[in-house]
C-alpha positions as CSV (number, residue, x, y, z in Angstrom):
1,X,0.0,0.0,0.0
2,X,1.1,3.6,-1.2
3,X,2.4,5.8,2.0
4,X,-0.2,8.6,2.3
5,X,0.7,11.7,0.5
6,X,-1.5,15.3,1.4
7,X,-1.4,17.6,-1.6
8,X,1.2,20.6,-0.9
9,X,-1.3,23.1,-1.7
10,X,-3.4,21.4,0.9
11,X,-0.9,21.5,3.4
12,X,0.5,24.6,2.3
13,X,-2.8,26.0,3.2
14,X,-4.2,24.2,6.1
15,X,-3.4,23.2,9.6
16,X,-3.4,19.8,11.0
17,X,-5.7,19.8,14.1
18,X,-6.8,16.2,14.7
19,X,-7.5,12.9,12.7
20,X,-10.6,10.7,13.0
21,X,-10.5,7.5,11.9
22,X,-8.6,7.9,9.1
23,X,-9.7,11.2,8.2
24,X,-7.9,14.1,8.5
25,X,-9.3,17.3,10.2
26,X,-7.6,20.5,9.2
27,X,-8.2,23.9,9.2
28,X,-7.7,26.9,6.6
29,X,-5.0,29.3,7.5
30,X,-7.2,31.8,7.0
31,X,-8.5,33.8,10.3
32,X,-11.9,35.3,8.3
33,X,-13.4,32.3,8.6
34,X,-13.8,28.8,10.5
35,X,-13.5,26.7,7.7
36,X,-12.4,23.0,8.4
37,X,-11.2,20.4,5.5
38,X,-11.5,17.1,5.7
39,X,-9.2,14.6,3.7
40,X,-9.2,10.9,4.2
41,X,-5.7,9.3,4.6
42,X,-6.4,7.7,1.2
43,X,-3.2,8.0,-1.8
44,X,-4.6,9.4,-5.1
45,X,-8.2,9.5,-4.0
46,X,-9.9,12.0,-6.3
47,X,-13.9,11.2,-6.0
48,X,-16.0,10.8,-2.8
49,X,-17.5,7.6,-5.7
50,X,-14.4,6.0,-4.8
51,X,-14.2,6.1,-0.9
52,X,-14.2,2.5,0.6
53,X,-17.8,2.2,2.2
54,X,-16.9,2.0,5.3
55,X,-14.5,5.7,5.6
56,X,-17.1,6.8,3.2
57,X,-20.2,6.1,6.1
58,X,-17.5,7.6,8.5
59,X,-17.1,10.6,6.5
60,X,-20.8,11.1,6.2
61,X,-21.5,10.6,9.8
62,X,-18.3,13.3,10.6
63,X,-19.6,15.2,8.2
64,X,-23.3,16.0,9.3
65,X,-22.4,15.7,13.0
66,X,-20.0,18.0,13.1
67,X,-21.6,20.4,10.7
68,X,-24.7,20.2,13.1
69,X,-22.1,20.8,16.2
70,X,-20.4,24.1,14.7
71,X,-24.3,25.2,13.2
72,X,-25.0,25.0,17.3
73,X,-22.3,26.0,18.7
74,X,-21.1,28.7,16.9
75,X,-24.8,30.1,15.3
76,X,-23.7,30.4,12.3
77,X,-26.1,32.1,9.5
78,X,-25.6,28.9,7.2
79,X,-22.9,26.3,7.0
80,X,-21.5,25.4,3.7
81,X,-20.2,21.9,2.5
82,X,-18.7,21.8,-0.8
83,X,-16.1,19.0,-2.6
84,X,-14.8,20.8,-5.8
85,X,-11.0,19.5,-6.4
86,X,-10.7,21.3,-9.6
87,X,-8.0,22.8,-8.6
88,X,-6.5,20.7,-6.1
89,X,-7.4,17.2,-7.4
90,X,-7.2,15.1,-3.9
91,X,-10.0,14.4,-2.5
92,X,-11.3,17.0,0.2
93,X,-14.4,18.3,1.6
94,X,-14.5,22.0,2.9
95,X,-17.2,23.0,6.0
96,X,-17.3,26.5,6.9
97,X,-19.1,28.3,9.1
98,X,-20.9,31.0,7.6
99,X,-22.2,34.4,8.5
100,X,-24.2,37.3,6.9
101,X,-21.5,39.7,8.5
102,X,-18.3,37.5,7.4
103,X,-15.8,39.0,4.2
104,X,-17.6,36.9,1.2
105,X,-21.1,36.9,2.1
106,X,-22.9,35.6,0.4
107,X,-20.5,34.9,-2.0
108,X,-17.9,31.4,-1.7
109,X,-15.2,32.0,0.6
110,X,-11.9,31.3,-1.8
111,X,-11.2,32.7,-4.9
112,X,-10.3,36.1,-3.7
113,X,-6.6,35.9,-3.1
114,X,-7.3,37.5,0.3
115,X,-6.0,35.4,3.7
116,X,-5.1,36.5,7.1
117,X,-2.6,34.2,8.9
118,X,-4.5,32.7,11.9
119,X,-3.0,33.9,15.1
120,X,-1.9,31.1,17.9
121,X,-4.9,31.5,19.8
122,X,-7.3,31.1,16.8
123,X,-5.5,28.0,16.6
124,X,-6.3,26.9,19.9
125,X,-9.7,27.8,19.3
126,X,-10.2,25.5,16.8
127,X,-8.4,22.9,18.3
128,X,-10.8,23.0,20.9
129,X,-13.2,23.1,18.9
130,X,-13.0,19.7,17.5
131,X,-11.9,18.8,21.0
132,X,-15.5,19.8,21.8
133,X,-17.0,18.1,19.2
134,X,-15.0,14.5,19.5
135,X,-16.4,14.5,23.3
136,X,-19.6,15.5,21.8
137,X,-19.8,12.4,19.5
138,X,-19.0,10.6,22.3
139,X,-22.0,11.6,24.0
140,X,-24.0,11.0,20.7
141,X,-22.7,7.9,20.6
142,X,-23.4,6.6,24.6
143,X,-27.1,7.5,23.9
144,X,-27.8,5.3,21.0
């Protein structure tokens, strides 16, 4: 099996903050907005069509739980999920909080050649963030 390779754009861009069951969970160095990515540990994977079934149940499950935990938690106006890859061809999928008030509204957040560095503690945020939501799945999970 292929050693795991993240795209250098991706991880130009991004910062490691946890990884779920095989999935990684990053965040956008971008301090405008909380805006996660999520790439499974997966060589060359270019299509969510060709996730294995079982990471691509996980990824679903992630997915709309923790979309559902930052809608909550932070109140956001909307959240937006989106899997594009046209210009970075691995496999990712973007969540990011949204807001009427935020720099792009209502328009999509990249494209605008505009980021702000995140800041340590905008970093720990987030970290704590997912930090949150893991113990919240937990939770989810003892009540089922």
């Amino acid at each position: 099996m292929e050693k795991f390779k993240l795209d250098s754009r991706l991880e130009n861009d991004s910062i490691l903050i946890d990884v779920f069951e095989g999935i990684q969970i990053r965040t956008i160095n971008d301090s405008r907005y909380i805006w996660f990515i999520l790439v499974p540990n997966i060589s060359k994977l270019k299509e969510w069509h060709d996730l294995p079934r079982p990471l691509e149940a996980n990824l679903l499950f992630f997915t709309r739980n923790l979309s559902h935990f930052l809608s909550k938690t932070l109140n956001t106006t909307k959240i937006n999920i989106a899997s594009l890859g046209n210009v970075v061809s691995q496999f990712h999928l973007h969540i990011v909080a949204r807001y009427k008030d935020d720099p792009s509204w209502p328009n999509p957040v990249w494209g605008d050649g505009i980021t702000l560095e995140l800041k340590k503690d905008e970093i720990h945020m987030r970290k704590k963030l997912i930090k949150d939501f893991h113990q919240h799945l937990s939770n989810l999970k003892k009540s089922h």
